[in-house]
C-alpha positions in Angstrom: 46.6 162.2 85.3 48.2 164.3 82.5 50.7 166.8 84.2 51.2 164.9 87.0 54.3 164.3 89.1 55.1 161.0 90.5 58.3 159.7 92.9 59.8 156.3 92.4 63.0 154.8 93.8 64.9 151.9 92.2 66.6 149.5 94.4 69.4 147.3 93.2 70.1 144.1 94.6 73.3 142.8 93.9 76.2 141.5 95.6 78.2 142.3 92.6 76.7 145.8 91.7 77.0 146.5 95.9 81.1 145.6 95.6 81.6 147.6 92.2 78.6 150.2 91.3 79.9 150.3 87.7 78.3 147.2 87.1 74.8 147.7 87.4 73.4 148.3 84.1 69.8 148.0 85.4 69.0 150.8 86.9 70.0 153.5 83.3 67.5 150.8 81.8 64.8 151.4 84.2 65.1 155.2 84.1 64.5 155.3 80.6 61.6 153.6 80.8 60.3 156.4 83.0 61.2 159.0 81.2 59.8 157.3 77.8 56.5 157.9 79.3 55.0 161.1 77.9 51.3 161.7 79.7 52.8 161.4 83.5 55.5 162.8 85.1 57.9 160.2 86.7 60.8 161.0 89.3 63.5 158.8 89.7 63.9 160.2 93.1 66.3 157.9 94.7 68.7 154.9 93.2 70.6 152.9 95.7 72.4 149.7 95.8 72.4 146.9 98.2 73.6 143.3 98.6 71.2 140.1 98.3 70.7 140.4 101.7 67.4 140.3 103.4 68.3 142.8 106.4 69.7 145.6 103.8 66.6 145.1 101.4 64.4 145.5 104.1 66.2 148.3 105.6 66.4 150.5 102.5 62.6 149.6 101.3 61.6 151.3 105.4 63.9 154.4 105.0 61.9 155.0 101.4 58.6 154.0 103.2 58.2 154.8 106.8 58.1 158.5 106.4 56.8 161.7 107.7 53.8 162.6 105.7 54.0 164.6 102.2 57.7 162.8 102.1 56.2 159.7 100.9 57.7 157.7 97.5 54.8 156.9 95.3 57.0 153.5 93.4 59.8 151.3 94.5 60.9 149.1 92.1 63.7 146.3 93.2 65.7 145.0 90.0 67.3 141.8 91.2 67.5 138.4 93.2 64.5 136.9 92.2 65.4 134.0 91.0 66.3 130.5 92.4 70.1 130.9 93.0 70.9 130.5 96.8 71.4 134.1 97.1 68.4 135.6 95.2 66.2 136.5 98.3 64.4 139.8 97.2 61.3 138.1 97.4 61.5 136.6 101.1 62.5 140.8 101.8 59.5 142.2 100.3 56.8 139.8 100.6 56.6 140.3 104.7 56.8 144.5 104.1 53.6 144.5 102.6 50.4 145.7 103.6 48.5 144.6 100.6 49.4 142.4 98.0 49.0 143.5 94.1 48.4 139.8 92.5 47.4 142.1 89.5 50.4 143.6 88.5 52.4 140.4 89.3 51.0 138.2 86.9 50.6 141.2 84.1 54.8 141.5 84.3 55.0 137.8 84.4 52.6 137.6 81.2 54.7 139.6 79.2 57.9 138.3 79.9 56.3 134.9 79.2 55.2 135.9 76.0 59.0 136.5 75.1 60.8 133.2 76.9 59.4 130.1 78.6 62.4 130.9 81.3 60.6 134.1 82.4 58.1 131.5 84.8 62.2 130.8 86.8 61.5 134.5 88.0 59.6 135.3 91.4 58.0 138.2 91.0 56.2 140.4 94.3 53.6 143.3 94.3 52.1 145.3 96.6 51.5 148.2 98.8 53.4 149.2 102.1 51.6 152.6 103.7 51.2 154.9 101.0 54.1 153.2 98.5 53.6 150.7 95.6 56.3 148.2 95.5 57.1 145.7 92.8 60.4 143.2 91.9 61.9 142.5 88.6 64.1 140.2 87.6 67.7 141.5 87.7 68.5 141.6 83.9 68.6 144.6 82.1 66.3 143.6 79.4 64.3 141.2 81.6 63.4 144.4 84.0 62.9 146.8 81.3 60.0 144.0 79.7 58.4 143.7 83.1 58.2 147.4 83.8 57.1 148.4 80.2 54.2 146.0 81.4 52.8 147.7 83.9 54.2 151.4 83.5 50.9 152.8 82.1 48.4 152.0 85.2 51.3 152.4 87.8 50.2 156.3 88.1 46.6 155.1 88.7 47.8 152.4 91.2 50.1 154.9 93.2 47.2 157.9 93.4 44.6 155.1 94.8 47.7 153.8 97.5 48.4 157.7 98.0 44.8 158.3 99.6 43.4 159.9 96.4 39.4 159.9 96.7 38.2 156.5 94.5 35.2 158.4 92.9 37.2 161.1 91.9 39.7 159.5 90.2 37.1 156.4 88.8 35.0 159.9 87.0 34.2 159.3 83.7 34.2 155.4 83.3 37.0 153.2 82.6 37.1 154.1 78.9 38.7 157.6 80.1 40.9 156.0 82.5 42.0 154.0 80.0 42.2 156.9 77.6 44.7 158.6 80.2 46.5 155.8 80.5 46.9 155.3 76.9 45.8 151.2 76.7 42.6 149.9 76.0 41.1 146.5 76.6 41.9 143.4 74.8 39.6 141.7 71.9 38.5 139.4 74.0 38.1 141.9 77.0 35.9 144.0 74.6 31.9 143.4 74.8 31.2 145.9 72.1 30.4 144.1 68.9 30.2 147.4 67.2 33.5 147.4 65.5 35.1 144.1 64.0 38.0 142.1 66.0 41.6 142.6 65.5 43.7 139.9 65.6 46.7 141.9 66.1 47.6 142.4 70.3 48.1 146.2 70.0 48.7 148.3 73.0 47.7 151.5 71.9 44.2 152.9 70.7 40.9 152.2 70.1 40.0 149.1 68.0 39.8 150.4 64.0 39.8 154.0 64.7 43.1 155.1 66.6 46.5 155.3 65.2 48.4 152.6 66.6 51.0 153.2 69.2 54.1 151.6 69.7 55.0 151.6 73.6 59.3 150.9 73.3 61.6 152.3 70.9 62.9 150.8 67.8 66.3 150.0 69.3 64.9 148.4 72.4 63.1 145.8 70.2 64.3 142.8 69.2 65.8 142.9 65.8 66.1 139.3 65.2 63.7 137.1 63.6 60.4 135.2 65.5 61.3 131.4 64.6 57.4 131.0 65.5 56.4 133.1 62.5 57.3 130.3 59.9 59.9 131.3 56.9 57.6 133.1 54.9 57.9 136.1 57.6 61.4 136.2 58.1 63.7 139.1 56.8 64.8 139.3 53.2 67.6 141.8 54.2 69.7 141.7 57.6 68.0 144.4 60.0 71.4 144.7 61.9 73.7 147.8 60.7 76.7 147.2 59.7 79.8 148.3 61.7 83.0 148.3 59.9 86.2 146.2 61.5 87.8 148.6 63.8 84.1 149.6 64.9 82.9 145.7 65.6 86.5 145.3 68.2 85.9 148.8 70.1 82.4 147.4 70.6 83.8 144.5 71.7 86.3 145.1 73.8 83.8 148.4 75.3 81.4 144.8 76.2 84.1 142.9 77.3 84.0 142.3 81.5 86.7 143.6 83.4 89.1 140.7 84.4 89.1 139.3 88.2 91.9 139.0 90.5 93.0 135.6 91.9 95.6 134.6 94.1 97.8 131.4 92.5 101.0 129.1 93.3 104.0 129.8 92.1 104.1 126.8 90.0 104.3 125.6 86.6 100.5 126.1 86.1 101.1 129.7 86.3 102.2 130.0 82.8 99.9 132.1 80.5 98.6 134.2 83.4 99.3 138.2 83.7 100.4 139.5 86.6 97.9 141.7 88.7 100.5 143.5 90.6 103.5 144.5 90.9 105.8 141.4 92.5 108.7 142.6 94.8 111.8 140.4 96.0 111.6 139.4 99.8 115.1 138.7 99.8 118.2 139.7 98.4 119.7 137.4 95.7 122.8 136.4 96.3 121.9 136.2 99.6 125.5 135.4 100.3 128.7 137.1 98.9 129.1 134.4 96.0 132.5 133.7 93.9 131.9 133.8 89.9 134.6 131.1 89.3 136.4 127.9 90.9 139.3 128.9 92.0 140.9 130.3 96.0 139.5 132.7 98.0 141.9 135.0 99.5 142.5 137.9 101.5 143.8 140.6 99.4 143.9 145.4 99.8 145.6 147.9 101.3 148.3 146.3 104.4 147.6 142.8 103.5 150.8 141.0 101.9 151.1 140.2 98.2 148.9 137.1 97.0 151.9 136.1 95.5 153.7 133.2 97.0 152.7 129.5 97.8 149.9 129.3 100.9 148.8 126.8 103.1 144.9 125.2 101.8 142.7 125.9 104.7 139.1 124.9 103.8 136.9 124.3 101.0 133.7 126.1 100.1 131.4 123.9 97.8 128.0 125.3 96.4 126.4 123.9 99.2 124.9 124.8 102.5 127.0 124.4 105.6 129.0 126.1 107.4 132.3 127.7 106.8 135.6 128.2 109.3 136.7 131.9 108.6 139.6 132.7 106.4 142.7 133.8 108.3 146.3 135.8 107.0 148.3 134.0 105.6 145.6 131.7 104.0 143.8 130.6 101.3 140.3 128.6 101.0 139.5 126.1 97.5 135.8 127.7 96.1 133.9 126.4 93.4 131.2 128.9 91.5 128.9 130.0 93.4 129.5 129.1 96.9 129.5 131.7 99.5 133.1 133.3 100.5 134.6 132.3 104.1 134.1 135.2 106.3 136.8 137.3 106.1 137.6 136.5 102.4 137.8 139.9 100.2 138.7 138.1 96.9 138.7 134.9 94.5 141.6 134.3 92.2 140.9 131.5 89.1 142.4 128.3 89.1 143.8 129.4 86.6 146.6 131.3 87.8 147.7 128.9 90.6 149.5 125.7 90.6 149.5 122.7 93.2 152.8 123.0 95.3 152.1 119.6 97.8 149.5 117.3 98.5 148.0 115.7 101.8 149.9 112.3 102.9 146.6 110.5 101.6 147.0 112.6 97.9 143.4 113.2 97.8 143.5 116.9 98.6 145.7 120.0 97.7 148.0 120.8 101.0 149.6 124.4 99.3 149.2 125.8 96.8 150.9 128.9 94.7 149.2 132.0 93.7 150.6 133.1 90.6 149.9 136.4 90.2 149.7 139.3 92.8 147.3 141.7 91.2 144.2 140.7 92.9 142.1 143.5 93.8 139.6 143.2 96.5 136.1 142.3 95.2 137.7 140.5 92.6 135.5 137.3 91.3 133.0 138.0 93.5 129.0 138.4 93.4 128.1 140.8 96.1 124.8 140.5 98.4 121.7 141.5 96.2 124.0 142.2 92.8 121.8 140.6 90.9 118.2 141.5 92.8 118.1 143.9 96.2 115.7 142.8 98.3 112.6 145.1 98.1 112.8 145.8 94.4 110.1 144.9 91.6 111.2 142.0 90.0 107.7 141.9 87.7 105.4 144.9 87.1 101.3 144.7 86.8 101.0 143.8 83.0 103.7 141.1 82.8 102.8 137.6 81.4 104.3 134.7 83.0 105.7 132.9 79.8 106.3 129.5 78.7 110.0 130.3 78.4 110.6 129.9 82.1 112.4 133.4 82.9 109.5 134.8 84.9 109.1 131.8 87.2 112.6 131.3 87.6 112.6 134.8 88.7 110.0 134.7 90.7 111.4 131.3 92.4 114.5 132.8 92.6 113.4 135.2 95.6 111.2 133.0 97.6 108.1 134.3 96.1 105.3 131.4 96.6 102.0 132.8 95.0 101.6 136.1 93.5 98.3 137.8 92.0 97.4 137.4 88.5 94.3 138.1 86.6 91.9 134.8 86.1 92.0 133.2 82.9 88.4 133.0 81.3 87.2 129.8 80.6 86.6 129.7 76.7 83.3 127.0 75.3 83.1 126.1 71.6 79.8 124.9 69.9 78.6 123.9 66.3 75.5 124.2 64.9 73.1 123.1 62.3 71.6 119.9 61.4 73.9 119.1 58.9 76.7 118.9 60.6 78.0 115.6 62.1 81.4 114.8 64.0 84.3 114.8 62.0 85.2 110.9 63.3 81.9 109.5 62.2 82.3 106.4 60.5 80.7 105.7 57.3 79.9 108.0 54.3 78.3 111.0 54.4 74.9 111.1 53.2 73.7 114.0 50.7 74.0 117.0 52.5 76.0 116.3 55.8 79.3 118.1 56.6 81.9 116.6 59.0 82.6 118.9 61.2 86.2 120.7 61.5 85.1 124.2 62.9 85.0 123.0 66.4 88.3 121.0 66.3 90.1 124.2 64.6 89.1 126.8 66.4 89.4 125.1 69.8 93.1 124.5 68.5 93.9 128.4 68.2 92.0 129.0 72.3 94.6 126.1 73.5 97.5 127.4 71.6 96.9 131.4 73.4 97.1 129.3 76.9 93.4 129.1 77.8 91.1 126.5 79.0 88.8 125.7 76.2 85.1 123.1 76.4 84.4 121.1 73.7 80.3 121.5 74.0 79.1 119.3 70.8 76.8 120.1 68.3 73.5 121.5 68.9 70.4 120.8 66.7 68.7 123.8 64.3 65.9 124.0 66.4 65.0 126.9 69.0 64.3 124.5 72.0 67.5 122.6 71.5 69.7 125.2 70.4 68.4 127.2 73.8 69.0 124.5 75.6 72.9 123.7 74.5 73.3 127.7 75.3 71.6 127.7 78.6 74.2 124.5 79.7 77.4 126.6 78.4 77.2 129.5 79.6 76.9 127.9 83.6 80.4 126.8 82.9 82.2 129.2 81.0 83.1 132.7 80.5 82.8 133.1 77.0 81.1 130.9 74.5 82.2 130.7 70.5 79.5 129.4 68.0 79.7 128.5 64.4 76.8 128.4 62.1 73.3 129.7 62.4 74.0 133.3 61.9 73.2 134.2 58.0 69.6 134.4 57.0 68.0 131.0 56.5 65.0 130.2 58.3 66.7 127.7 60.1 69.9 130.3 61.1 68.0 130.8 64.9 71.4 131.9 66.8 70.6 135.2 66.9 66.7 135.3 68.2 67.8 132.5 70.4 69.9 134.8 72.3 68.0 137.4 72.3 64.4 136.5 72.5 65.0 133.1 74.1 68.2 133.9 76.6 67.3 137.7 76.9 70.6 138.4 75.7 71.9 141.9 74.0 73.3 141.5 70.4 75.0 144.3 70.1 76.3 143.9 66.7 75.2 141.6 63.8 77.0 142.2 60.8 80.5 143.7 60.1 81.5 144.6 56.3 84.4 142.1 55.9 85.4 139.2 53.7 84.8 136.3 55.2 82.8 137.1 58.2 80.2 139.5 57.2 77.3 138.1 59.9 79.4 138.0 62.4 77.5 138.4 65.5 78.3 139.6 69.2 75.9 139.0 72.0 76.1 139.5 75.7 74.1 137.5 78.4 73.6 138.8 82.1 73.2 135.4 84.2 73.7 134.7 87.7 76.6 132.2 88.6 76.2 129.5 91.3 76.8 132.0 94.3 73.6 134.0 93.1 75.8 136.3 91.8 75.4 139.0 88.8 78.0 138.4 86.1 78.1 138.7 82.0 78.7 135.9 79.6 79.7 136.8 75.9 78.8 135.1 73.0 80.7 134.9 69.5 78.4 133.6 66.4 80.7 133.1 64.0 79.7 131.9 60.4 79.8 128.3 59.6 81.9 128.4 56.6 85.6 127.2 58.3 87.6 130.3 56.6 85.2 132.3 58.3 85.4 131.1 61.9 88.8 131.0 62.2 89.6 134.3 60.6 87.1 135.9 63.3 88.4 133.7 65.9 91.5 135.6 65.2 89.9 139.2 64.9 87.2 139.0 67.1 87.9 136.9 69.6 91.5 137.2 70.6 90.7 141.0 71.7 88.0 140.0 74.3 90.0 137.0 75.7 93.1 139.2 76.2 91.2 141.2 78.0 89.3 138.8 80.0 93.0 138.0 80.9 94.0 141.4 82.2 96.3 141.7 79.4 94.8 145.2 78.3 94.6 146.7 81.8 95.6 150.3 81.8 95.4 150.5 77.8 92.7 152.7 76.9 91.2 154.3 73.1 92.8 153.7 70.4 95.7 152.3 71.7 93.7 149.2 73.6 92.0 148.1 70.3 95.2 148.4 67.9 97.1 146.5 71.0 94.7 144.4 71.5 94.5 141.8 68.7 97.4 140.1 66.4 100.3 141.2 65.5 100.0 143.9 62.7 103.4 144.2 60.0 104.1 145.4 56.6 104.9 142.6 54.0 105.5 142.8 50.4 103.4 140.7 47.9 104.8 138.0 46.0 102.1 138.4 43.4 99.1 140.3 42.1 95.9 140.2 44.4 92.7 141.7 43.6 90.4 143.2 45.9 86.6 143.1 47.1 84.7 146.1 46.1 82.6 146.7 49.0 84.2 144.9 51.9 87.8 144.8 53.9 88.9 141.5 53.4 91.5 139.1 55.4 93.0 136.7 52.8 95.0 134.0 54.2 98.7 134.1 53.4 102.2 132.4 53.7 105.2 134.7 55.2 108.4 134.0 54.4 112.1 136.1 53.8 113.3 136.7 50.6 116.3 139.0 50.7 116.2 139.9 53.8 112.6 141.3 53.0 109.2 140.2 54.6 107.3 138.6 52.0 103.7 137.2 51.6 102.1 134.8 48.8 98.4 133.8 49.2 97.4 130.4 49.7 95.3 130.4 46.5 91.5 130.4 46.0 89.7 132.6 49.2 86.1 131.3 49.0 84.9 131.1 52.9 84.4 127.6 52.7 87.5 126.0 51.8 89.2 124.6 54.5 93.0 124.7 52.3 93.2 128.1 52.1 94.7 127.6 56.0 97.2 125.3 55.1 100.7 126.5 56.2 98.9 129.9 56.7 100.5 132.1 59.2 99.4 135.6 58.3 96.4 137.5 56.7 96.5 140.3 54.6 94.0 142.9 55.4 93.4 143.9 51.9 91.3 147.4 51.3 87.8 147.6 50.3 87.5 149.6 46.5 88.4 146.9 44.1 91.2 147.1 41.7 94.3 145.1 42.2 97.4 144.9 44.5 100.6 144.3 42.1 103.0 141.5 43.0 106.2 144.1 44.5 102.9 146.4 46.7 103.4 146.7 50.6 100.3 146.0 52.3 99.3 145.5 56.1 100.0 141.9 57.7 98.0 140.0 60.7 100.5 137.3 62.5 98.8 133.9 63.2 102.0 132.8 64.9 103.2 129.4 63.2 106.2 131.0 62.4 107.8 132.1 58.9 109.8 130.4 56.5 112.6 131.0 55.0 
């Protein structure tokens, strides 16, 4: 088969990927795995997109298979939908489509994803053959279709030439052993019935048993990296596998991860605070609405061939700040207005109480009967708010971008011109879990037996997510074990956005965050380390799950260290970036100018005394800000180990100290993050 040329087609189905093609991550995957493959040619013909919907599958999988002969595609491959959501129907599509079925291939991608995850049995997987075209399903993940192709890749070609119409004998010439030779596998141990050569214990893919070099069929950077909690502690890694990215290189991952925020539609309300606006808001009417007088005082008419305001005039009506009607204002007159309330038609000015005095009353003394204008340089206008002076109906009161604040202005804006719901980007929904046997909750009565540690990470960080307006889930604390750690994962992420984790992510044998993510959840770690003090294993992860519409959307995942300096300083770093822009807050941002925008405030303070720094890593002491003539100053809290909890007491700031050792001198000007409690004085 060496030299060959072979056509697939890769069929995406995904309501999500259908409504935004930048999405789909799938299909790149897929096409690498083709083109990884070095003794056949593969052809990535065709690559369309389609909504879990049984009609479109169906009609895309005829247009690639119902053709004129010589045209014919030798592979489809579907990447999604086959699952148990309501929506996930690819296998109800294919199933009826095909001519033969391929039990084979089915359970060999299902073997090999179960070899990876127990969860791999939730996928329904299809194979077979319609006309002259092999067909197969994988699951919709990137990393769950790239394991079930990678299973079967190598005998596709056969499979394909056989469905083609190739001649059996021709192609079945020289015995399995040079098919398999092609093909580059070879048959199992216990597949073997040669005794010639002893058994390998070891499941290798590639080569004849004790002669051939072994061959490795995915890439080091496809693998996971993490380590196999079912190897035992004696085979888990000595020295972290994961590079290490520096700060600034860990948030543009991050925020390059992050998923683009969603619009929603909301009240105009008090819940609306903390939301940014996903458009720009315009002003349906005109406020005032009415010509308006700025003081209490007389409306009067006043300009060119009217008679002097000066003299005593005759009370003719009174204009509260109230709806109703109002009798127009005639020569000759003069109408009591308090602020705000609209002018009597035919009104051109106000004068202020001020510069009048009561001439007469009514017979009942309750109410002014004339009254004397003082003066008699009114000008017309005077006193007056005109129609729209303060908003014109039709302008952009709010632009995309603005947040609607706790300080009222924006709503009362908003309110102000009849606006009742406006579009905002949604919120993401923010979980917080502990791990680690020794943890227990922080309100446990009793003492503490040797080794436990009441838990304060969940309570603190949860604090900061409430305090940036955001809807936070208290999740618990999950056991150090894979099953159970799995398990607490698998239930967050069905109800949140983003999920934040402390513990489990150093080296011990019983730190299983990361292969848990990525071996059990088939999750993406795409960093694992980031050269900082605290915070070096810091870990970033990505999940694609489907939500309860069937739907195709990305859940991330912060592993923060379990030392309490540590998780809330990368709370702060780390964190705050990728909820911003969950938020919509960095929409339109882009580069450099996103990340250095995207997280806490940066500013320059001056040090109150000496402070030494780490040789090898950036590190984020925490600090107190304050003014001492009239200058920004900043005093450390005292000791900096990771895990004591006092170094955050009355902090409102870190100093982002520079890796190279040596010492900052009290009087030095060094870079400042905000934590936003303020600064004293």
């Amino acid at each position: 088969m060496a030299g060959s040329e072979l056509k697939a087609a890769l069929l995406i189905v995904s309501d999500t990927a259908s409504a935004d093609p930048h999405s789909d991550r799938a299909s790149s995957t897929l096409k690498d795995v083709f083109s990884s493959i070095e003794n056949v040619q593969w052809l990535v013909a065709h690559t369309e997109i389609v909504a879990d919907s049984i009609s479109s599958i169906q009609k895309q999988i005829r247009q690639w298979t119902d053709t004129p002969a010589g045209e014919e595609i030798n592979l489809i491959v579907t990447t999604g939908g086959t699952g148990f959501a309501i929506r996930d129907v690819t296998p109800e599509a294919v199933e009826p489509m095909l001519d033969k079925k391929a039990s084979g291939l089915m359970h060999s991608m299902m073997a090999a994803s179960l070899a990876v995850t127990p969860f791999a049995m939730m996928s329904r997987l299809v194979a077979g053959i319609r006309n002259k075209t092999v067909i197969i399903t994988v699951p919709g993940s990137p990393k769950g279709a790239k394991e079930n192709l990678e299973a079967v890749i190598k005998l596709l070609p056969h499979a394909c030439m056989q469905a083609a119409g190739m001649d059996s004998r021709v192609l079945h010439a020289g015995g399995v052993k040079k098919l398999e030779q092609e093909a580059g596998v070879s048959s199992s141990p216990s597949q073997s019935h040669s005794h010639d050569q002893p058994h390998s214990h070891h499941h290798a893919h590639g080569g004849d048993h004790g002669h051939a070099i072994p061959k490795p069929h995915t890439i080091p950077q496809d693998r996971p990296v993490s380590n196999d909690p079912s190897a035992g502690p004696t085979s888990r890694y000595r020295e972290s596998p994961y590079p290490m990215l520096s700060v600034e290189e860990a948030i543009t991952t991050i925020l390059a991860e992050t998923p683009k925020p969603k619009i929603i539609t909301r009240h105009v309300d008090t819940s609306l605070v903390g939301y940014t606006l996903a458009e720009d808001v315009t002003a349906t009417e005109a406020v005032p609405a009415f010509r308006a007088s700025i003081v209490d005082g007389y409306a009067v008419i006043t300009g060119p061939g009217t008679p002097s305001t000066k003299g005593v005039f005759p009370v003719a009506s009174i204009s509260h700040a109230s709806p109703g009607e109002i009798p127009p204002l005639k020569r000759g007159q003069i109408a009591r207005i308090t602020t705000g309330a609209p002018l009597p038609p035919g009104a051109t000015s106000v004068v202020m109480v001020e510069d009048t005095a009561i001439k007469s009353m009514t017979p009942d003394g309750k109410e002014e009967r004339e009254v004397e204008i003082l003066t008699d340089e009114i000008q017309p206008d005077e006193n007056v708010r005109e129609v729209g002076s303060d908003i014109r109906a039709g302008e952009i009161i709010l632009h995309q971008g603005e947040k609607i604040s706790s300080a009222g202005g924006e709503l009362g804006l908003l309110a102000s011109v009849g606006r009742a719901e406006v579009k905002v980007w949604a919120k993401p929904v923010v979980g917080v879990l502990s791990t680690g046997d020794e943890i227990v909750p922080h309100n446990r009565p009793g003492e503490l037996r040797l080794g436990e540690v009441r838990d304060c990470n969940r309570m603190t960080v949860m604090a900061a997510i409430k305090s940036w307006d955001l809807k936070v889930v208290d999740f618990g604390i999950a056991r150090d074990t894979a099953g159970a750690l799995e398990e607490a994962l698998r239930l967050a992420l069905r109800s949140v956005d983003t999920l934040i984790t402390t513990g489990g992510v150093s080296m011990g044998e019983l730190d299983l965050l990361k292969p848990t993510v990525e071996r059990g959840l088939g999750g993406t770690i795409h960093f694992g380390r980031v050269a900082m003090k605290p915070g070096k294993p810091t870990t970033f992860a990505s999940v694609e799950v489907k939500d309860n519409a069937g739907q195709d959307v990305r859940k991330l995942i912060f592993s923060l260290p379990g030392n309490p300096a540590s998780a809330v300083v990368c709370t702060g770093l780390f964190v705050y970036p990728s909820l911003r822009a969950q938020a919509g807050e960095l929409e339109g941002l882009e580069g450099e100018e996103k990340w250095k925008s995207a997280g806490l405030v940066r500013t320059k303070v001056q040090l109150l005394g000496d402070v030494r720094c780490d040789k090898t890593r950036e590190e984020y002491q925490r600090a107190v800000l304050s003014i001492r003539e009239d200058r920004l100053c900043a005093g450390t809290t005292g000791m900096q180990r990771s895990s004591r909890v006092g170094s955050f007491r009355r902090a409102n700031a870190l100093l982002v100290l520079p890796a190279g050792g040596g010492m900052k001198e009290k009087g030095s000007v060094v870079e400042a993050l905000l934590l936003g409690n303020g600064i004293g004085t």
